[in-house]
C-alpha positions as CSV (number, residue, x, y, z in Angstrom):
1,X,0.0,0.0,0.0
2,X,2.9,2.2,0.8
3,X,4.7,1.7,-2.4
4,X,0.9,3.0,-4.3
5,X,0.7,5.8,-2.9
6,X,4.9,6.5,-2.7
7,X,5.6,5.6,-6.1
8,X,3.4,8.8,-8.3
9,X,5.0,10.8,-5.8
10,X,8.7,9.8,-5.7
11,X,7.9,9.7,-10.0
12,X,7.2,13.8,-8.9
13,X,9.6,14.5,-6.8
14,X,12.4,13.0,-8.9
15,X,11.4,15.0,-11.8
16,X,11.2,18.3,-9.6
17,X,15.0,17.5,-7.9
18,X,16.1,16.2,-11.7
19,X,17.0,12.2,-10.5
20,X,17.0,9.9,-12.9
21,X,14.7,6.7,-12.9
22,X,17.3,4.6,-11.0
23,X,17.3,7.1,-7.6
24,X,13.5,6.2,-6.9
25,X,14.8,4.6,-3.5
26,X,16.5,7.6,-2.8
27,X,13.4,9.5,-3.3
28,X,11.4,7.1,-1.5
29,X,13.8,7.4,1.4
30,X,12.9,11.2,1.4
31,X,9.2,10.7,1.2
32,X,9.4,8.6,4.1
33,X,11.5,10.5,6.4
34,X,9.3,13.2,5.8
35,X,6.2,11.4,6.9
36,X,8.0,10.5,9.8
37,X,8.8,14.0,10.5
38,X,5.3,15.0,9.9
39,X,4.1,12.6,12.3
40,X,6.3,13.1,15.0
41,X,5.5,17.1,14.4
42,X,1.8,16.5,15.1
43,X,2.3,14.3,18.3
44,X,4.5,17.0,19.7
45,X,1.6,19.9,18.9
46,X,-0.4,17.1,20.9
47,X,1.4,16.4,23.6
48,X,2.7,20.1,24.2
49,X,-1.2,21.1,24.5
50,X,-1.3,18.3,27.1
51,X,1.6,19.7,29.2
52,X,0.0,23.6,28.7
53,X,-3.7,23.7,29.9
54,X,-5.5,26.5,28.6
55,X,-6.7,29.4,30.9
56,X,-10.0,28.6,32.5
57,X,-13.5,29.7,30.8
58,X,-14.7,33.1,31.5
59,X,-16.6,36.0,30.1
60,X,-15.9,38.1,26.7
61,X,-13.3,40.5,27.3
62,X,-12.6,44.4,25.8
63,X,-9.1,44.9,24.5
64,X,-6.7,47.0,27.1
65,X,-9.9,46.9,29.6
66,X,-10.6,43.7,29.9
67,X,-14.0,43.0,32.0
68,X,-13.7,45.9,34.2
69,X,-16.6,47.6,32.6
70,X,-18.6,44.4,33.5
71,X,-18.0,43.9,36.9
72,X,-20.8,44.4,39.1
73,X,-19.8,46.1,42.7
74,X,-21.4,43.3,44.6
75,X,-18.6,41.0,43.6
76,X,-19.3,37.9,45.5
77,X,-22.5,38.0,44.3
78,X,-21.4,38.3,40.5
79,X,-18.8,35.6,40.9
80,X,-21.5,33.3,41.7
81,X,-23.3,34.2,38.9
82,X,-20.2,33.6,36.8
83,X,-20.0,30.0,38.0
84,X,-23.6,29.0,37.1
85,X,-22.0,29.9,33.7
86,X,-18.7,28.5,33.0
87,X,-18.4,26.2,36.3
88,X,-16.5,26.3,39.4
89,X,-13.0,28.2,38.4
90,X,-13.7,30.9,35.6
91,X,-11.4,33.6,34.5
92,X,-11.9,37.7,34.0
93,X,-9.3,39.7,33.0
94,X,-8.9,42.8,35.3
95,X,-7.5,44.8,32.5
96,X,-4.2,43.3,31.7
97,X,-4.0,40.9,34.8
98,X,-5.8,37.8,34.9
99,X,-8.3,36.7,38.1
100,X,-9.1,33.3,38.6
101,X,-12.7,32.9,40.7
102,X,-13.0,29.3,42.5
103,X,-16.5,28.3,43.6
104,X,-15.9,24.9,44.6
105,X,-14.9,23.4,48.0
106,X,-12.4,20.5,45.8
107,X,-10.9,23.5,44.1
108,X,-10.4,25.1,46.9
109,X,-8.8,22.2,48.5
110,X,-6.4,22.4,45.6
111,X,-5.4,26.1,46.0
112,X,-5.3,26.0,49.5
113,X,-4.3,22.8,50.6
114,X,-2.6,20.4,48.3
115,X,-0.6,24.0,46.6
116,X,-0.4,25.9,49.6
117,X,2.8,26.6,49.3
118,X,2.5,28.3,45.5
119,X,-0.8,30.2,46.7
120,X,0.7,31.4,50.3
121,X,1.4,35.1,49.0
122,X,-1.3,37.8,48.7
123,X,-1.8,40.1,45.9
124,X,-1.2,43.3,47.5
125,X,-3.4,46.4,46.2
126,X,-1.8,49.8,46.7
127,X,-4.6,50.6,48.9
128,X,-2.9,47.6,51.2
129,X,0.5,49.1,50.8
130,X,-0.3,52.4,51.9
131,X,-2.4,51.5,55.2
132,X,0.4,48.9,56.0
133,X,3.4,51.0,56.2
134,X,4.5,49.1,52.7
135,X,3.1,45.9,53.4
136,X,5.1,45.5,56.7
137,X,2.0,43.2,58.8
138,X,1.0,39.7,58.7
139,X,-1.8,40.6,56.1
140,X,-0.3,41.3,53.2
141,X,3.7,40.9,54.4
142,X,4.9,37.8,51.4
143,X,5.5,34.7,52.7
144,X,8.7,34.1,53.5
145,X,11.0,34.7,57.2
146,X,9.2,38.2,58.2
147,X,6.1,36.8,57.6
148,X,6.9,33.9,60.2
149,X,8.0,36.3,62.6
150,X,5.1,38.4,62.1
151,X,2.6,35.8,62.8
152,X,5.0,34.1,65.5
153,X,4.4,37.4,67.3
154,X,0.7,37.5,66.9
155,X,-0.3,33.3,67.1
156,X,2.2,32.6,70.3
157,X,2.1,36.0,72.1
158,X,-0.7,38.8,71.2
159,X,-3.1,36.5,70.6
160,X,-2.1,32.9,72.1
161,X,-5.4,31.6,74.2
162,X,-2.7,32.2,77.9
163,X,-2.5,36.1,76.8
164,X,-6.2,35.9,76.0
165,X,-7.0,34.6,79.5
166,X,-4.8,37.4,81.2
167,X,-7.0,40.1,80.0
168,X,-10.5,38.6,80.3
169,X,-11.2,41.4,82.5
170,X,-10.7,43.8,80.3
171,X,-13.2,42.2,77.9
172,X,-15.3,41.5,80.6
173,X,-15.2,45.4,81.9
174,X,-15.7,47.1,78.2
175,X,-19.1,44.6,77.7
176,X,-20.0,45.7,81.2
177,X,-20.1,48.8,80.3
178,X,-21.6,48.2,76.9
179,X,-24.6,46.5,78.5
180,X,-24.6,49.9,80.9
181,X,-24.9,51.9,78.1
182,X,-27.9,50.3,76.3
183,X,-30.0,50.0,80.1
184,X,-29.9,53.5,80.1
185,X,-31.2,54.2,76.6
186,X,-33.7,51.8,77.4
187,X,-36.8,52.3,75.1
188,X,-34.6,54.2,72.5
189,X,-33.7,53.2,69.4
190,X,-29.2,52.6,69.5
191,X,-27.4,51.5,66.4
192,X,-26.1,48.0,67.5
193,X,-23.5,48.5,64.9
194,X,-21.4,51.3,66.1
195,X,-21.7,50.0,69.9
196,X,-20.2,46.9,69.0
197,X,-17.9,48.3,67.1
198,X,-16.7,50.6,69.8
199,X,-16.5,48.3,72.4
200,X,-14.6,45.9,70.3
201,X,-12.3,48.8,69.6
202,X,-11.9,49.3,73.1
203,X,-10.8,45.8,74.1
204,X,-8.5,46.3,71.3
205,X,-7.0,49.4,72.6
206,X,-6.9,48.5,75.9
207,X,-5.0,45.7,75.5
208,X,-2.3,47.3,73.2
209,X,-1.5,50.3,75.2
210,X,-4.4,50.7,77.9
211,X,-5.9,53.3,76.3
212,X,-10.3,53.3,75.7
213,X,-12.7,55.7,74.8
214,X,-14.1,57.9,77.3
215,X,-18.1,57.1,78.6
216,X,-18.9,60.9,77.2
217,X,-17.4,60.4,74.6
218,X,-18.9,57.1,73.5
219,X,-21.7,58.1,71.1
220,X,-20.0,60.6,69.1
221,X,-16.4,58.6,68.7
222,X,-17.9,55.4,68.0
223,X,-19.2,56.3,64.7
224,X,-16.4,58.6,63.6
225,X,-14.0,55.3,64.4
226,X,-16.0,53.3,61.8
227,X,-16.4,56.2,59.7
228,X,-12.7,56.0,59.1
229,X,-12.3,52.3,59.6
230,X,-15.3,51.6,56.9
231,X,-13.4,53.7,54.2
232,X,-10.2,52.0,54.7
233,X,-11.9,48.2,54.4
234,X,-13.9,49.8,51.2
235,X,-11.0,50.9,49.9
236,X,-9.3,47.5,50.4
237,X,-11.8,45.8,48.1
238,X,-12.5,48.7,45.5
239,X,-11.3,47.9,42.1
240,X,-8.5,50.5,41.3
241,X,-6.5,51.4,37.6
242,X,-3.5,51.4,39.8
243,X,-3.3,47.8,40.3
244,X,-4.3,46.5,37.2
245,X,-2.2,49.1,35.0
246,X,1.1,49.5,37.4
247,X,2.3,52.1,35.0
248,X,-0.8,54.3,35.9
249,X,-0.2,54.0,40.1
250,X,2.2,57.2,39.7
251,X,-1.0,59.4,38.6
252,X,-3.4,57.7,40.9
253,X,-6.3,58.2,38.6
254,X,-9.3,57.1,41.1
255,X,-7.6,58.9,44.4
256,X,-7.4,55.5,46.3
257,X,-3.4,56.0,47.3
258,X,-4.2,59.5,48.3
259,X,-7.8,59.1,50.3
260,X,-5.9,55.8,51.9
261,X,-2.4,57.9,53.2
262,X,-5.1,60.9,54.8
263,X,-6.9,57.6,56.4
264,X,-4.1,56.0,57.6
265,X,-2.7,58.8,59.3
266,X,-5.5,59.2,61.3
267,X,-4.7,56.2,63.1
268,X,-1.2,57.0,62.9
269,X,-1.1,60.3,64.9
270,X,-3.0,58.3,67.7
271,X,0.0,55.0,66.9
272,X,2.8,58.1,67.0
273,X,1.3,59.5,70.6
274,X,1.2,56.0,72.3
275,X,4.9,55.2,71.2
276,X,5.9,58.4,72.4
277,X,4.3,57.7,75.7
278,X,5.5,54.6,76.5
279,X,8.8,55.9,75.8
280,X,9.2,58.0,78.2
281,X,7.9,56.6,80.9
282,X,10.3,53.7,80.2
283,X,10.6,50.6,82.5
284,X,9.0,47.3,82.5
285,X,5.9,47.9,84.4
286,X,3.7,47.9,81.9
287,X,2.4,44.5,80.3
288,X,0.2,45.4,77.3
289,X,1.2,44.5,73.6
290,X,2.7,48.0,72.8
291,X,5.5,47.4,75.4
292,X,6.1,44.1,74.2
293,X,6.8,45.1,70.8
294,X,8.8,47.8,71.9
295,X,11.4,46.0,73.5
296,X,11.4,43.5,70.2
297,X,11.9,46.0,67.9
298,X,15.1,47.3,70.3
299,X,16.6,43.5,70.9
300,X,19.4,43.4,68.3
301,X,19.9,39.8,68.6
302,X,16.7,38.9,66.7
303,X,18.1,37.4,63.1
304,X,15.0,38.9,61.3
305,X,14.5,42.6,62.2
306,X,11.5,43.9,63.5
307,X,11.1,47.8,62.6
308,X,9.0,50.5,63.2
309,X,7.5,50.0,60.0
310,X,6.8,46.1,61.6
311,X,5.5,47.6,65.0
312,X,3.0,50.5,63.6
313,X,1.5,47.6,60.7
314,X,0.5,44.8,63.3
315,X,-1.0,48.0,65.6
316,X,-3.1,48.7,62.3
317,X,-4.4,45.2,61.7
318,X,-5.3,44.5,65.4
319,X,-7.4,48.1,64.6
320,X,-8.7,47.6,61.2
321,X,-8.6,43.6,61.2
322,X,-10.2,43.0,64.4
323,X,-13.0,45.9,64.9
324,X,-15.3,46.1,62.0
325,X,-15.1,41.9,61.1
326,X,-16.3,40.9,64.6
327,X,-18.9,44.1,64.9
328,X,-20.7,43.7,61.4
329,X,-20.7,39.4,62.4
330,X,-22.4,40.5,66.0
331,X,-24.6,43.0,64.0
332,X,-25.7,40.2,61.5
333,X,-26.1,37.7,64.0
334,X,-28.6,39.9,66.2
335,X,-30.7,40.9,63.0
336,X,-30.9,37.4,61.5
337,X,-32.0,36.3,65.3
338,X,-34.8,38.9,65.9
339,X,-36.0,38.0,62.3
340,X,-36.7,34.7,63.9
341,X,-38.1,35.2,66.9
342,X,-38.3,31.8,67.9
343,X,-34.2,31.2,67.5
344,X,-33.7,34.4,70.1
345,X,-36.0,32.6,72.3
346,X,-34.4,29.5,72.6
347,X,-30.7,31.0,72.6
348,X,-32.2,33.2,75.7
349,X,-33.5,29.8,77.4
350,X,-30.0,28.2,77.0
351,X,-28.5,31.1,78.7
352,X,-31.1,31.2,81.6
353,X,-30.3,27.4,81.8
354,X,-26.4,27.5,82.0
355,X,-25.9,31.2,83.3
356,X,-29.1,31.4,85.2
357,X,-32.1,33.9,85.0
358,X,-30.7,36.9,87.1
359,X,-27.6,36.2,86.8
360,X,-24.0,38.1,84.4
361,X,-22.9,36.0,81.5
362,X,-19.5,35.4,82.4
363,X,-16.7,33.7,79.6
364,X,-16.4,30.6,81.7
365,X,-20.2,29.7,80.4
366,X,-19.3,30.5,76.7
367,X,-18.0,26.3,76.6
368,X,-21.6,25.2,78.0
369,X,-23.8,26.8,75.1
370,X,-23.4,25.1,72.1
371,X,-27.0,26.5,70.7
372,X,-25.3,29.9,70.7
373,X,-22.4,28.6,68.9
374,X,-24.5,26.9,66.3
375,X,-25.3,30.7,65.8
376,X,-22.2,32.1,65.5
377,X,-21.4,29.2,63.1
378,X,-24.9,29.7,60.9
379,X,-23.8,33.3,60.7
380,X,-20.3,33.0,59.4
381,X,-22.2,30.7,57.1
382,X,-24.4,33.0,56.0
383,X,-22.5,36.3,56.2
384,X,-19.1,35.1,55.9
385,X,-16.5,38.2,57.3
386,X,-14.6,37.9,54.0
387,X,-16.8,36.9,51.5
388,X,-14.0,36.4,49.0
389,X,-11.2,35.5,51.7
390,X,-8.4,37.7,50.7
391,X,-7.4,37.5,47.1
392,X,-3.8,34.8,46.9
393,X,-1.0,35.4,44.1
394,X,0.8,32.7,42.9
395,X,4.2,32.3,43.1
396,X,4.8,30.3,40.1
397,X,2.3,29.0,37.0
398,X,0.7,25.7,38.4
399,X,-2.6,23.9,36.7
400,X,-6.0,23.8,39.0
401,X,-8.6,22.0,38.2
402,X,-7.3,21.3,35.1
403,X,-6.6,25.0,34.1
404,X,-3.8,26.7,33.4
405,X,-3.0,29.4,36.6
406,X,-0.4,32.2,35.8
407,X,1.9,33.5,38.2
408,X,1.1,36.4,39.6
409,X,-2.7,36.3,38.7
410,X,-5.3,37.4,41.6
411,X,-7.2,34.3,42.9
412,X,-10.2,34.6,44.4
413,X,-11.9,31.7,46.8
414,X,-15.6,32.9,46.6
415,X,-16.2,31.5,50.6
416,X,-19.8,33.1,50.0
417,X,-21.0,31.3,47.1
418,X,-19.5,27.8,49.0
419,X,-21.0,28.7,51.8
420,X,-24.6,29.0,50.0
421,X,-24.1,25.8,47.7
422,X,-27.5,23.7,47.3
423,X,-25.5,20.8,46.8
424,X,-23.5,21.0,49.9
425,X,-26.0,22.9,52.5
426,X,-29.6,21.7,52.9
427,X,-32.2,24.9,51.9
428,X,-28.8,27.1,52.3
429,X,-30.5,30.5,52.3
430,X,-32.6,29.5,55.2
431,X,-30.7,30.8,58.8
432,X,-31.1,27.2,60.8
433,X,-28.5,27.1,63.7
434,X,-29.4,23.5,64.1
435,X,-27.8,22.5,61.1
436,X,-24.2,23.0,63.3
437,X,-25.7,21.3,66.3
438,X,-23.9,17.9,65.5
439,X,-20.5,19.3,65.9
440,X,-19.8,18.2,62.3
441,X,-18.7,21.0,60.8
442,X,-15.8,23.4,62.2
443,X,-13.8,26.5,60.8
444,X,-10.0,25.8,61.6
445,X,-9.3,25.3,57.8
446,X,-9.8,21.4,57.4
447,X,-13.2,21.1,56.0
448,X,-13.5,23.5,52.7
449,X,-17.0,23.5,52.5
450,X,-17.2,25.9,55.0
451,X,-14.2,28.2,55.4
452,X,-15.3,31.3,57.2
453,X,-11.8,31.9,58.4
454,X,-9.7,30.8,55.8
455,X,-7.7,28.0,55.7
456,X,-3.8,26.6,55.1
457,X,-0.4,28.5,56.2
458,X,-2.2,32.1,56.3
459,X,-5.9,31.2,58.0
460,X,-6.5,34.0,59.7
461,X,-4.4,34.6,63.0
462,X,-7.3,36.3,65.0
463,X,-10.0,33.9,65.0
464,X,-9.2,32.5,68.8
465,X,-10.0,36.4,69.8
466,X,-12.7,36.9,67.3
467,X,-14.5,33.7,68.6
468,X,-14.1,34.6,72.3
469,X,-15.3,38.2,71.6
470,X,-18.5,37.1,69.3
471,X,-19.8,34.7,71.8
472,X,-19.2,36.8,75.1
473,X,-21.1,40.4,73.6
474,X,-23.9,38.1,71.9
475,X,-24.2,36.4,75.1
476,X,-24.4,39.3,76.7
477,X,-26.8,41.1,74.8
478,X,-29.6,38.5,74.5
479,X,-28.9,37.1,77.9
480,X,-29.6,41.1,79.3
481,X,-32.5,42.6,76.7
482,X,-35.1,41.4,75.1
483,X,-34.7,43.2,71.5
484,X,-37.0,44.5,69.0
485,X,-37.3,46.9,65.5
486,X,-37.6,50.8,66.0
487,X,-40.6,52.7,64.5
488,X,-40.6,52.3,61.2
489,X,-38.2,50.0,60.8
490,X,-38.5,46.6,58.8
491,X,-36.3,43.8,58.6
492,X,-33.8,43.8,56.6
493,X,-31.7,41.3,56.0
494,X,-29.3,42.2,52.6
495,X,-25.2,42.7,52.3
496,X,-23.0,45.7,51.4
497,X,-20.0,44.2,49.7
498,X,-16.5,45.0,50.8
499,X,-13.1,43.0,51.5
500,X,-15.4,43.0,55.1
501,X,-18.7,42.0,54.7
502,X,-21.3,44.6,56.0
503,X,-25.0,44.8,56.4
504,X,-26.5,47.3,54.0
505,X,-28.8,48.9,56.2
506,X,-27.8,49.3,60.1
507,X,-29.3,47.5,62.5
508,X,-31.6,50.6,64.4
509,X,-33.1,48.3,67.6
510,X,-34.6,49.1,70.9
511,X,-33.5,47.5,74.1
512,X,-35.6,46.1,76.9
513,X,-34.2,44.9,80.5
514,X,-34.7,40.8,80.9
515,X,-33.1,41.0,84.5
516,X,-35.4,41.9,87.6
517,X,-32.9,44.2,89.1
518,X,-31.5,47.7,88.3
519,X,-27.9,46.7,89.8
520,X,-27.5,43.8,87.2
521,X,-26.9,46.1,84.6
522,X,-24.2,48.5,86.9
């Protein structure tokens, strides 16, 4: 069969290189060879398609622009929407930078887990940079040795469970006082927002240089705090030219640099002040978190240096990382319960149970109540903190799923969309504690179906505070009032997106006493 179809052509191909009748073997030889070639060609064109995935399936694209005009501001939201479309890991292109959405809990094993290491930096916006003295805190500090000494610092001494337990009295005195302030605005509507907020500010303070907002000043400060703490997170998550056209950052086009610096420094004056005070009174006496990084920064013998820059950038993300992520969950929490009536109820009969009728919630009952932490777990369900964690950057190209990942893209793990998947949650927009009353499900990072806090090498270092303060102010607050709407008011229910998750209309709710006596609530 060969020599039929060789022979015409090696006839053609000796007449076009001028051989004679006797070279037909020659020419032959050629033809073959050629094949060969041919063959070999295609199977490489194969295989090398096999080795180089393509880029996952995503929307139409503009040239230079990309899908920026597209994107819809309630991101999480519109991610989800992109998955119903083109599956669990799509693409957009965020002008000339790629982002990768996963919507999957086995994808999100993949990123997180099995290529932990190749995911474990963050893709730093310039709004990041600027609040975090150049990316100097555990946030968005690469991974790498300052990283580990960054979270070192905060896992094993700000924030290990034995510091925790030294300054339960502080946390105990600054919800004390939060429950004072709502008996005596009893009957009038308060915004349950801000006064969480503030008190979880004050905790914060307090236990970084002893410093809290003063009773008078309570009202007033507590929404200019969030104010300024609001912006920063909003600016966090905004989309900005800067970081998807680095050669623009230098003009700054949408203000985000400039609006972040004026922010920052805010916060920065009040950093500056403390420093400068526990300077000079000098000494070891003092046993809050500012000291203690004080004296790092001055030991010499550390082989990674800790800097001012260090110091100022883990003050800023106890601030901005651990006020407005635990105020807007308490917030949530509170609103979903008084939608349901019946779940407050039985969350107030637990507590009368364990803590007793006419009696202070105290942290050593938090253990004995797992109906209210079914709650806290059904609303990081819900209303996860970080809807879309916080965006990873790959260190190197590496397939997921199948798909081709470029370094440096922007990956997004859409936790909100997981967190509401039909296939995985039972009538998932439904707020049922109960479903977490079997212990099956936790949020340290092993089970990515529900990852509230993250998980792998950079889950977030906060969430043994996070989960102490949550429990002890909602305990608190249903164990003291009874709660309902103000006038006018109807429920509602419905997110704001940012980098934090935030409920789009604040929770306005009148306070009534549940104990018997005044002196409960001093």
């Amino acid at each position: 069969m060969l020599k039929l179809i060789a022979a015409p052509v090696s006839d053609a191909w000796s007449r076009w290189w001028g051989f004679g009748y006797g070279d037909e073997l020659v020419a032959s030889t050629i033809l073959i060879i050629a094949a060969m070639f041919s063959i070999f060609w295609l199977v490489w064109i194969f295989l090398s398609k096999d080795t180089h995935p393509p880029l996952p399936p995503g929307p139409r694209s503009l040239p230079l622009v990309g899908n920026l005009l597209s994107l819809d501001p309630e991101l999480h939201s519109y991610f989800a929407t992109l998955a119903k479309t083109y599956g669990p890991i799509s693409r957009i292109w965020l002008g000339k930078r790629v982002g990768i959405v996963i919507t999957s809990p086995a994808l999100a094993r993949e990123v997180l887990k099995l290529n932990d290491t190749t995911f474990s930096n963050r893709d730093v916006p310039v709004a990041g940079m600027e609040l975090t003295y150049g990316g100097n805190d555990i946030v968005w500090s690469p991974y790498g040795d300052q990283w580990r000494m960054l979270r070192k610092i905060c896992v094993h001494e700000m924030l290990s469970n034995k510091t925790l337990d030294s300054v339960y009295s502080l946390r105990r005195k600054e919800i004390r006082n939060t429950v004072n302030y709502f008996y005596r605005r009893v009957g009038s509507p308060v915004n349950l927002g801000e006064q969480m907020f503030l008190t979880v500010l004050n905790v914060i303070t307090g236990m970084m240089w002893g410093g809290t907002v003063k009773e008078e000043d309570r009202a007033s400060l507590g929404a200019e705090f969030r104010q300024v703490v609001t912006e920063m997170t909003g600016y966090l998550g905004m989309p900005n030219l800067s970081d998807f056209y680095p050669g623009l950052a230098r003009f700054d086009l949408q203000g985000v640099k400039k609006n972040m610096k004026l922010l920052a420094k805010k916060f920065d004056v009040i950093f500056e002040t403390m420093i400068d005070q526990r300077r000079k009174m000098g000494g070891d006496e003092n046993s809050d978190f500012l000291q203690f990084l004080l004296q790092l920064k001055d030991d010499t013998d550390s082989k990674t240096p800790f800097t001012m820059a260090h110091l100022k950038a883990l003050l800023m993300d106890m601030v901005v990382g651990g006020t407005e992520t635990t105020s807007n969950t308490v917030e949530f929490a509170l609103a979903e319960m008084m939608n349901k009536p019946e779940i407050l109820k039985k969350a107030q009969q637990e507590l009368e149970t364990v803590v007793g009728k006419d009696n202070i919630v105290e942290e050593s009952h938090i253990n004995k109540l797992p109906y209210l932490y079914a709650i806290m777990k059904e609303v990081l369900r819900l209303h996860p903190t970080l809807p879309l964690l916080i965006p990873r950057c790959p260190s190197e190209s590496c397939v997921i799923g199948g798909y081709m990942v470029p370094k440096g893209a922007r990956m997004f793990i859409n936790a909100w969309a997981i967190h509401r998947d039909p296939t995985i949650w039972e009538n998932p927009l439904e707020f049922r504690p109960e479903r977490f009353l079997d212990s099956k499900w936790d949020y340290n990072g092993n089970d990515f179906n529900y990852l509230p806090f993250g998980s792998g090498r950079r889950i977030c270092a906060g969430l043994a505070m996070a989960e102490r303060m949550f429990m002890f102010l909602l305990a608190s607050l249903v164990h003291s009032f009874d709660w309902e709407l103000g006038p006018g008011e109807k429920h509602d229910l419905s997110e704001k997106f940012g980098i934090v998750l935030k409920k789009k209309v604040a929770l306005i709710a009148i306070p009534t006493p549940r104990f018997s006596s005044p002196t409960m609530y001093d």
